[in-house]
N, C-alpha and C positions, 0 to 999 in steps of 0.2 A: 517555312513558318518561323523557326527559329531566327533566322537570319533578318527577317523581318523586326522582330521584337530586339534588335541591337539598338535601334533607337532607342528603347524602351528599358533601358537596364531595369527597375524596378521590377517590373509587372513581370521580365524573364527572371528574376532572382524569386520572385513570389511563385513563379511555377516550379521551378528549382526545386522551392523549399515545399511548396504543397507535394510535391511529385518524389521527394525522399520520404517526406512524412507518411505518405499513403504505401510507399515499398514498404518502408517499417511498420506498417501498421502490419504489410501481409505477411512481414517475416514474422511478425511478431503474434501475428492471427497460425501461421503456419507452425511456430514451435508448439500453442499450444495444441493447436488440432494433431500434429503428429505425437504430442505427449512427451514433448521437451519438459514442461513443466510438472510432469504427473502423468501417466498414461490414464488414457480414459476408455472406459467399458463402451466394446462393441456391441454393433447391434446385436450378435448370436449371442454375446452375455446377457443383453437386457433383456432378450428375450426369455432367459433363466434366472431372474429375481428369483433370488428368496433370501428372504430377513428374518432373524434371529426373531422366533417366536417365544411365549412364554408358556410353561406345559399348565395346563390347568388341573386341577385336584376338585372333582365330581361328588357330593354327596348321592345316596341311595337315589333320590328323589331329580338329582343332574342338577340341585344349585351347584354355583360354583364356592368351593368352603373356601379356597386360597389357589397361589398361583409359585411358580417356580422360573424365574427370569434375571437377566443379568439387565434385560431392558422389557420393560413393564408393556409387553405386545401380544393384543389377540387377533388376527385376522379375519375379515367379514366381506362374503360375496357379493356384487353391483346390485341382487335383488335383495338385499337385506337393508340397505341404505335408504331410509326416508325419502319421500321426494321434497318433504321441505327442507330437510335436513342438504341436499345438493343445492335448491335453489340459495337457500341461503348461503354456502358457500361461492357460488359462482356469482353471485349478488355483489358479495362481500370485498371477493378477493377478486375475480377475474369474468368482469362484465358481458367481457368477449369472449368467452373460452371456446364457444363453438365456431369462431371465425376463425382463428390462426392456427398455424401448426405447431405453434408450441413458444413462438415471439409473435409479442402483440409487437407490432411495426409502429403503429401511430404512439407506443409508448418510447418506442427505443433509443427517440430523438430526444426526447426529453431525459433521460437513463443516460443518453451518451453526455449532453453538457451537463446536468447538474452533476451525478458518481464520475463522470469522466475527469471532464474539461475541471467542474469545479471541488472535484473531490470532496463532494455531501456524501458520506457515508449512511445519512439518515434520509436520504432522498425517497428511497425505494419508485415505488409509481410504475417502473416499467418488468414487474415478476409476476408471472403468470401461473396459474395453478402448475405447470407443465415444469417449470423454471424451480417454483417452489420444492418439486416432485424431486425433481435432479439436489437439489439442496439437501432435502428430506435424507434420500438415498446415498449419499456420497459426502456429505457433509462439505468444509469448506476450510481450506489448510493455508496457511499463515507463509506468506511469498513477499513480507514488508513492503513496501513503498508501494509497490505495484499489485498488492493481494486485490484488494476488490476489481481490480480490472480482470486478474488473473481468472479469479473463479466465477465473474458474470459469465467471461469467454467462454468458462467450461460448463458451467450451468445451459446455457444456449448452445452449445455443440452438442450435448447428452437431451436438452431437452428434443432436439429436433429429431435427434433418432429415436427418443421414445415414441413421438407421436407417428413415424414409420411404421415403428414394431406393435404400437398398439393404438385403439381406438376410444375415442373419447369415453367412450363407460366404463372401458379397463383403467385408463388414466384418474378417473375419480377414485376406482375402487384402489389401486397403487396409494393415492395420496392420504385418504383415510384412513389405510392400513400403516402409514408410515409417519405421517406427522404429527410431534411432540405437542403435547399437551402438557395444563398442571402436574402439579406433582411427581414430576419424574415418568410420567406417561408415553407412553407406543401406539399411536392406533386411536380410532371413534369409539373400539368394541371395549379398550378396558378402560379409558374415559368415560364411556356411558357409565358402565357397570362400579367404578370407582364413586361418580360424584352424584348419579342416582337409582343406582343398584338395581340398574333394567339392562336388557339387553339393547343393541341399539335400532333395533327395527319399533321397537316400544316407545323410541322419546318420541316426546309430543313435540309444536312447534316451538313452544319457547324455552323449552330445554336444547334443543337443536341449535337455536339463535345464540344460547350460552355457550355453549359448546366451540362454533364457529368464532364467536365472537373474542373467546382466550386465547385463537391464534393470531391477533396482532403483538400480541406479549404475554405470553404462557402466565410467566409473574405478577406483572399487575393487573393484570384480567383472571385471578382464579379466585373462582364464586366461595373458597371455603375461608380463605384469608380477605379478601377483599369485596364482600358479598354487595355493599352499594355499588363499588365501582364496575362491577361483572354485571348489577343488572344495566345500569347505564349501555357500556358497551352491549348487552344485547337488546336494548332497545336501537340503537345504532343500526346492528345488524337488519333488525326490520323497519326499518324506515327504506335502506338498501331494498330490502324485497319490494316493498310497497313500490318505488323508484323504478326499479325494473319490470314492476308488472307481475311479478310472483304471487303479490297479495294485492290486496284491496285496500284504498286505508285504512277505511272501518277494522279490516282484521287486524291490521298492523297494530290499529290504537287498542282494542281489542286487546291482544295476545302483552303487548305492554302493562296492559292493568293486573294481567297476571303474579302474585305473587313469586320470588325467588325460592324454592323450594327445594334441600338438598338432600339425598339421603345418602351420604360418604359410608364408604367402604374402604377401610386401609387394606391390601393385601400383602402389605410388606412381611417379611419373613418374618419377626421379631412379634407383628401385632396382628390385631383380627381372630376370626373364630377359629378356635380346633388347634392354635402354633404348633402344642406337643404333638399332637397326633399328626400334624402337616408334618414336622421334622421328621417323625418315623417314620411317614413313610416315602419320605424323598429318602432316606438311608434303601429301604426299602427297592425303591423303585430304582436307585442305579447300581444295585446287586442285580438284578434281572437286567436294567440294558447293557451291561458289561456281557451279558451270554447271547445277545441278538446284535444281527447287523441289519442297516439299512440298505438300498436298492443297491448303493454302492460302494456297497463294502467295507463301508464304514460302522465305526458303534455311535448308537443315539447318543444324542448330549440334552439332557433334562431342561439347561437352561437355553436350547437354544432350539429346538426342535418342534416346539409348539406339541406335544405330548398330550392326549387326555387318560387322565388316570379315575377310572372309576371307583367309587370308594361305597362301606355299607353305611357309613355314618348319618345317621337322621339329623338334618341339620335343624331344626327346630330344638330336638331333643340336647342335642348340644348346649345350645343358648340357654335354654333352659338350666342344664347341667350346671353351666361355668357361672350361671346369678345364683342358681343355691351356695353354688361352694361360696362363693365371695361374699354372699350375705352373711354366711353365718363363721365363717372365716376371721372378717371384722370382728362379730361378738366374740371369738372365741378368745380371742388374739388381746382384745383389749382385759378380759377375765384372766389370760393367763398374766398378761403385764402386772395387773392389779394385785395378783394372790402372790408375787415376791416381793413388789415393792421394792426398795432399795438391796436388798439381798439378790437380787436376781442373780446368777451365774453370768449371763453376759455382762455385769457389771462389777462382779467383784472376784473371780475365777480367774486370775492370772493366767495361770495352764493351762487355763479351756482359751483363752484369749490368743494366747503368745500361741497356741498349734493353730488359730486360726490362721494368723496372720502370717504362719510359716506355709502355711497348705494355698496360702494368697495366690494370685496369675503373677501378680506384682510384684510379691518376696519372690519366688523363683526366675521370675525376666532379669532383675537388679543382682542376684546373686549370682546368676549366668552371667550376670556381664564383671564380676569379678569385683564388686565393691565388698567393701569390709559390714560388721554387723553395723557398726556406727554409723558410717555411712549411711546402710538399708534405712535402720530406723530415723537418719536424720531426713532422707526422702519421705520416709513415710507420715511423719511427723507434720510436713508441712500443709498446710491450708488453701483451699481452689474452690471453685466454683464447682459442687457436683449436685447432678440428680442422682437422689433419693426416694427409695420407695415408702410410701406410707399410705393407708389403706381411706385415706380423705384426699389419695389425689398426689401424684409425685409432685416433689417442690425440688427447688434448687436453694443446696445451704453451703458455706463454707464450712468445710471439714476435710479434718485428714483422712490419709488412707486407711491408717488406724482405727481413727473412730469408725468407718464406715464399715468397715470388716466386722469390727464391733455392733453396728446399729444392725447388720442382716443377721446377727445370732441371734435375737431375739425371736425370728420370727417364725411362728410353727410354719408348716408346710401341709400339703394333701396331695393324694391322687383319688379317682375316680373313674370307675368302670364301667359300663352298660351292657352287658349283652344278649342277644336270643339267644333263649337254653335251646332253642328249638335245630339250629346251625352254628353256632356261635358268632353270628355278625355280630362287629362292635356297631353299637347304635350310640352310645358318647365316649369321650375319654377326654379325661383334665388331668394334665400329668402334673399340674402345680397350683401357686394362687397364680403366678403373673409371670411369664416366657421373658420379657424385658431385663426380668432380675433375677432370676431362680429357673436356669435353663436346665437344671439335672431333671429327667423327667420318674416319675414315684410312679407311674405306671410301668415302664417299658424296662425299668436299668433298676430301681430299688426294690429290698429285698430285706423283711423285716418280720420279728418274732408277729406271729399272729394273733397270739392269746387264746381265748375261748373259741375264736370260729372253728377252730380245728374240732372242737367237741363232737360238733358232728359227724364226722367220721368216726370217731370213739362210739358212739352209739348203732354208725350204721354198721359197724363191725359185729356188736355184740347181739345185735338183732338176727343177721346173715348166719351167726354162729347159732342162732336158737334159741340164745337167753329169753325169756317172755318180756316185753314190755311194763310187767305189771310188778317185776320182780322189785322188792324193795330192799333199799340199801341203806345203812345210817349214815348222818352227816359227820359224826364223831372222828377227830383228826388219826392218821394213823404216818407209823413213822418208816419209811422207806430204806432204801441201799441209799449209804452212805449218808445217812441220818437225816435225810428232805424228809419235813413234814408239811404238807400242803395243808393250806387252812381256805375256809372260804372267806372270800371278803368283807370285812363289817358287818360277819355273824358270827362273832368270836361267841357271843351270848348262847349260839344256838343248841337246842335241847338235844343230848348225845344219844337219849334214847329213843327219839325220832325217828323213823324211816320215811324214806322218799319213793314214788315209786322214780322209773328213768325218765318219762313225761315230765314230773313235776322237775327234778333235777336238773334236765336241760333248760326248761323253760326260767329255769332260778339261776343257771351256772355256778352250781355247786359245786365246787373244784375238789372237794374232799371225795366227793361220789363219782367225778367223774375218773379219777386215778384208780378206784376201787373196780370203776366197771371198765378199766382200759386192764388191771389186772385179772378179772375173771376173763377177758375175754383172752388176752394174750396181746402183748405185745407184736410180736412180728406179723399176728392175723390183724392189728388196725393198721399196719404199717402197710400192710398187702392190700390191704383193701383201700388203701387212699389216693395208692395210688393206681389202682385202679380207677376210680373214679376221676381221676387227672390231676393228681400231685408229681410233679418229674423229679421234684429236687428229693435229695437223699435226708432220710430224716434218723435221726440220732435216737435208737434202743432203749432207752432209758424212761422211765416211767414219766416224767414232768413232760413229755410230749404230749398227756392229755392231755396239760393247760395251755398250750399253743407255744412250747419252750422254738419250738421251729423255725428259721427265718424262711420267707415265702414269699415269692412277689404278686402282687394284684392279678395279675392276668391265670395264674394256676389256680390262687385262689377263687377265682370267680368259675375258671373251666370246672372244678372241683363240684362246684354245686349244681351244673350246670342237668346232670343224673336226674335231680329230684321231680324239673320240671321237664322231662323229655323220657319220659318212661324207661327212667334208669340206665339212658345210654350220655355218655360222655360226649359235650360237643368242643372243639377246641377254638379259642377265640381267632376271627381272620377278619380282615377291614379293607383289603384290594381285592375287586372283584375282575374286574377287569382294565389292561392297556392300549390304549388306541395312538395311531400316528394322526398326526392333523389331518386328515381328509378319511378318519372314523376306519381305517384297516385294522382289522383286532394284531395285537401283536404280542397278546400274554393274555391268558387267562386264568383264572381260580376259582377251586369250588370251593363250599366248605368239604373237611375231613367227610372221608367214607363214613356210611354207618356202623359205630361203632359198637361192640357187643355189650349186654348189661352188664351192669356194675353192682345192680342191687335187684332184689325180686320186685314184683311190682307193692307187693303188700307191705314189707319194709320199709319203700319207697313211701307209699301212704304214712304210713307210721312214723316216718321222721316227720313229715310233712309237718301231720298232726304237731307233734311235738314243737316242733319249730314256730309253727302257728299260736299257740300257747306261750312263746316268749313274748310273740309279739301282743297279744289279749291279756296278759296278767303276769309275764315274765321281767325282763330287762330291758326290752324293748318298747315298753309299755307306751311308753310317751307318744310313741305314732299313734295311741290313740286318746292319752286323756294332756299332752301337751297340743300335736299336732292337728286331732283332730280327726285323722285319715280311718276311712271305713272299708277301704278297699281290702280286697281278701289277699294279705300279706304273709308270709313266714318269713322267721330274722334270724341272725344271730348278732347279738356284740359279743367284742372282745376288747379286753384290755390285758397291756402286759405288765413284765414287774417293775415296779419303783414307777408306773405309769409313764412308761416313756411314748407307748403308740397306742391309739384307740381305732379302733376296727367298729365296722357295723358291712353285712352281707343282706340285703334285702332280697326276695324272690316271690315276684309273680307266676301264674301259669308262663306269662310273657317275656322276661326279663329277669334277668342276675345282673344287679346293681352291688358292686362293692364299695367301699370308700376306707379309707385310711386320712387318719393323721397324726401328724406327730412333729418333731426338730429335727430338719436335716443333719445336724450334730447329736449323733444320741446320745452323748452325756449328758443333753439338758430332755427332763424327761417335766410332765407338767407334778405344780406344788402338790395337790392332793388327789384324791380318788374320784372327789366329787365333779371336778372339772375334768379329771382325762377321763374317766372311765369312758367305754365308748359308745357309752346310750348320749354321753352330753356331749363327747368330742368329732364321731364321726357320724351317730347315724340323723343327725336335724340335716346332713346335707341330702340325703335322701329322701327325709320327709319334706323338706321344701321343694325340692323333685318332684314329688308325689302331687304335692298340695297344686303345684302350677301346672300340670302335666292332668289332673283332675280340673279344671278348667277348661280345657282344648278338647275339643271333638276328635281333633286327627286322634289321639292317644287311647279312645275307648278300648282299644282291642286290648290293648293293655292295663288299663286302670279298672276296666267294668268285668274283667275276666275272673275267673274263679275255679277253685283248686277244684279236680273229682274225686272224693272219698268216700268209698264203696261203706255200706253198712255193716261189711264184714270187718273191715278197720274200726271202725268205731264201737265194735262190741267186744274187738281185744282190748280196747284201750277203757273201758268202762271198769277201772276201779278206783279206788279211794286215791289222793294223792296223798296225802300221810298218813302212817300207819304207827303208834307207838307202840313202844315194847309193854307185854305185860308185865305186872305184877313181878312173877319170880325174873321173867329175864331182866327185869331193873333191881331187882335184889343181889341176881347170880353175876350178872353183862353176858351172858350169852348173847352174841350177835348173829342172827340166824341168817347175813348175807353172806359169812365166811366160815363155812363150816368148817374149813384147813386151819382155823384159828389156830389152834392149840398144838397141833404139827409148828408152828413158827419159830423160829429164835424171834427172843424177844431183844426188842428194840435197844438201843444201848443206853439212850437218854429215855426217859418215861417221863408224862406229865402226871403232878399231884392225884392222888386217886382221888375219887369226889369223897365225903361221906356216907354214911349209909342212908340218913336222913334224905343227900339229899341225889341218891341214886334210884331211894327208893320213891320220894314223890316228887323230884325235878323239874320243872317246867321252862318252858321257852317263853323268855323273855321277849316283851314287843317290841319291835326294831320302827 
């Protein structure tokens, strides 16, 4: 033959040249199939796919609150997948999918001269769901000149053994568990739940067609950025169905007149519902997978294991939670700006300033790295583009690091508690206003004087001990170890020879009555008794521990109370119920604490109750009902502390211990006067606008319609007078008949002005 085509030199140099070209092609087909270029996954690997999942974080209820991922992936079984949700897909993308094995042939011609011969890298036309899949899973590595040739080849050798190892329903379910979506997306399952907060056996058809339709270009097809151009492309998509016979036109034009409709869910770490309580408890959750191993021997990894972590958090009640704080937040925030004016410490406190900027991420990176003070502050000094938080909405301003260190002093801060007295599940927790700016969480990590709430213990002490409820004490100031005299607040007026019974005192936070009844009772018995009731931290001897001199974190504090509403047994707060591996294997579980022994009798119990209840009907608390409104059968406590740096409020239903705090994450800036921090104005409107929205919603009766049980035996101890003044001679003599050791005393070393006799003997109490 050869011999023959010697006449023919051409046509034998053209076979020459085709017949070298097709050897290189096979060398060239042969490096990469042997994995010259990259080794490629055999069939027995493919047949063990698995992709880096993301662990999911379960409300009570099994919403999903947040997620935990390096790559934003949930995975969903072939019967969970719509059927219009695949038609359109294989409408879309791959017309043929049920004819080839993984290369559509009648594309490959066109795939070889356009990306081949003419190196259109924009060609596509010849990638099959199959091809796509291989892409998906292996991604696509940078070989210059010759890359897109490189990774067709390898895309097409891995396609073809996928469709060996697996069959066309597994091959759909592979691709919708692996192909990127908007937003940084993994998968159909957290696409759906991301951009309409359904699972995806729930989308309808023309969420499906949106869906499908954003994988020609993740970017300019994402319905939250781009919402005209996403619905277009998913009108595209069903015209495709209509085309193939999937729909009918009618449906098609049909499901087009449908409005774009989105309901996004961010579940990035930093945003979305619950961040602080998410943060604790991924800390949480990989303290327990460090002590368990998987099938093989290995330990779980949170971000990669697809994890479900059950949690007690009522996700409603959350939402809820985190619009109280923020509504009134705002108001408080803008009242505290208001009441310094140009004086404010953030703006003219040098040394509150200069510690900030020392305690900065930024002063310590810059001085790690050896620059002089000069230096530091000439970096810091300089001006850039940053966001800023501000409570109308973060903006972007030019400012320095300075200033900006400077603009977050101002800003108060809160935490928020919720839980059943009944077990101690947390049902909310807001560690702050905003995770984006203010990552320290005031629930889980701070730890701050309490003020008044503590009173309650002061009295459940004195009750256990036997004192009678009805015993009366005066308000009149007395002077202690080491010369503290406790006064009450903005009743400097009040009539000295007044008595209180303990009812009215708590319910008023009488701070002079309540030192007097933390000294009849004893010291070391309140100290015993609180914590019993679930105080853990150590609390300091000293008499101004009735006024809540204590620093306490939220979570004790709230266990603390938790006695009143659980027939005086203590529940400890807990929020992971349970851990699953992605195909629902328990792999840790928890209960709440054992039942724990009482802490208080039940009629005490009552008795505080009562009393507590009386703060909130005509005490300090009052405003839950002639601000807010609320009918609901509540007991409270506020507290404020000194120089009003923190304001407290403790709410409690039969159902729920709701704590709140707020205050300056800097506590030398503490708020201007009494009237703005104390904590009937500072902490407790976040719990009556709690209340107020939570009274609205049916799910919450159990809690909001519920009501305290107080036996008529309690209510017959507590039937006496709330004030009681002194007679005649004991306003002539001051005999004080709540301290009969009076006169046993060293007297005080500083003494205030004695009154007159005039006006000892007919004195009266001025209106406040």
């Amino acid at each position: 033959m050869f011999s023959k085509l010697k006449k023919y030199p051409k046509i034998k140099w053209a076979i020459y040249i085709l017949l070298s070209l097709f050897t290189l092609f096979l060398l060239f087909f042969a490096s990469i199939y042997f994995g010259a270029w990259g080794k490629l996954p055999s069939s027995k690997e493919l047949s063990k796919l698995e992709q880096s999942r993301a662990t999911q974080v379960l409300s009570s209820e099994g919403d999903l609150i947040g997620k935990f991922f390096i790559y934003d992936r949930q995975p969903v079984v072939y019967k969970e997948l719509p059927e219009h949700l695949i038609n359109a897909l294989i409408a879309t993308e791959d017309a043929r999918f049920y004819e080839h094995d993984g290369i559509d042939n009648q594309s490959l011609v066109r795939v070889f001269f356009k990306s081949i011969l003419l190196q259109d890298e924009s060609s596509g036309g010849g990638s099959t769901i199959t091809l796509q899949l291989a892409k998906n899973l292996y991604g696509r590595k940078d070989y210059g000149a010759l890359g897109i040739v490189v990774n067709k080849f390898q895309e097409g050798i891995i396609a073809k053994r996928l469709e060996k190892v697996y069959d066309k329903n597994e091959i759909i379910q592979l691709y919708f568990n692996t192909v990127p979506f908007s937003d940084n997306t993994f998968g159909i399952e957290s696409a759906s739940m991301k951009f309409f907060g359904k699972h995806t056996a729930a989308l309808s058809l023309e969420e499906s067609a949106v869906l499908v339709g954003m994988l020609k270009a993740s970017h300019s097809y994402n319905p939250r950025i781009f919402p005209e151009r996403s619905r277009l492309r998913r009108d595209v998509v069903l015209t495709q169905m209509a085309k193939y016979n999937y729909l009918s036109e009618e449906e098609a034009e049909n499901a087009k007149q449908e409005e774009l409709i989105l309901n996004y869910k961010n579940y990035s770490h930093n945003k979305g519902l619950a961040p602080y309580f998410r943060e604790q408890v991924r800390k949480d959750v990989s303290k327990v997978l460090d002590t368990l191993k998987n099938k093989d021997g290995e330990k779980y990894n949170i971000y990669r294991d697809g994890l479900i972590v059950h949690t007690t958090l009522n996700y409603r009640m959350q939402q809820l939670a985190e619009e109280a704080m923020q509504e009134h937040m705002k108001l408080l925030q803008a009242q505290h700006e208001q009441s310094y004016g140009n004086t404010a410490p953030w703006l003219t406190n040098e040394q509150l300033i200069n510690d900030a900027i020392k305690n900065a991420k930024i002063y310590k990176k810059l001085k790690a790295e050896g620059l002089t003070e000069q230096e530091i502050n000439n970096q810091l000094e300089r001006t850039q583009p940053t966001e800023v938080f501000e409570y109308e909405g973060s903006r972007t301003r030019d400012i320095s690091k300075k200033d900006s260190i400077a603009h977050y002093l101002k800003f108060l801060n809160s935490g928020f508690l919720a839980i059943s007295p009944q077990n101690g599940a947390v049902q909310a927790w807001v560690g702050g206003i905003d995770y984006r700016y203010f990552q320290y969480d005031h629930v889980s990590q701070s730890r701050r004087q309490v003020g008044s709430t503590f009173k309650p213990f002061v009295y459940a002490a004195a009750l256990e001990k036997g004192i009678d409820p009805c015993t009366y004490f005066s308000a009149e100031e007395e002077t202690y170890e080491n010369g503290w005299t406790p006064s009450n607040s903005a009743n400097d007026d009040d009539d000295p020879y007044m008595n209180y019974s303990m009812k009215e005192a708590l319910s008023k936070s009488m701070n002079t009555i309540a030192v007097k009844v933390l000294m009849k009772t004893g010291i070391p018995t309140v100290i015993q008794q609180a914590h019993r009731m679930g105080i853990e931290s150590e609390l300091p001897q000293v008499p101004s521990i009735a006024l809540g001199t204590a620093s306490l974190s939220i979570k004790e504090l709230a266990r603390a109370y938790t006695p009143l509403a659980n027939a005086g047994r203590s529940s400890k707060p807990y929020y992971i119920s349970k851990i699953e591996d992605g195909d629902g294997n328990l792999l840790a579980e928890f209960q709440p604490e054992e039942k724990a022994a009482k802490t208080i009798s039940d009629t005490n119990r009552e008795l505080l109750i009562e009393m507590l209840r009386a703060t909130v009907n005509n005490g300090t608390a009052v405003r839950l009902r002639s601000t807010y409104g609320l009918r609901n059968d509540i007991a409270g406590k506020t507290g404020t502390t000194q120089n009003n740096k923190d304001g407290w409020f403790v709410g409690l239903t039969p159902n729920l211990v709701a704590v709140t705090w707020v205050g300056a994450d800097d506590h030398r800036i503490g708020f201007r006067n009494t009237a703005i921090g104390q904590g009937a104005n500072s902490a407790l409107p976040v719990f009556a606008k709690l209340m107020q929205k939570m009274n609205a919603e049916a799910e919450f009766n159990k809690i909001t319609r519920a009501r305290f049980s107080i036996s008529p035996k309690t209510m017959e101890i507590l039937d006496c007078e709330p004030e009681k003044r002194d007679g005649f001679f004991k306003r002539l003599f001051g005999n004080k008949k709540d301290d009969p050791d009076k006169e046993k005393k060293e007297e005080p070393k500083e003494k205030k002005k004695k009154k007159g006799f005039f006006k000892r003997l007919f004195g009266g109490k001025k209106d406040k």
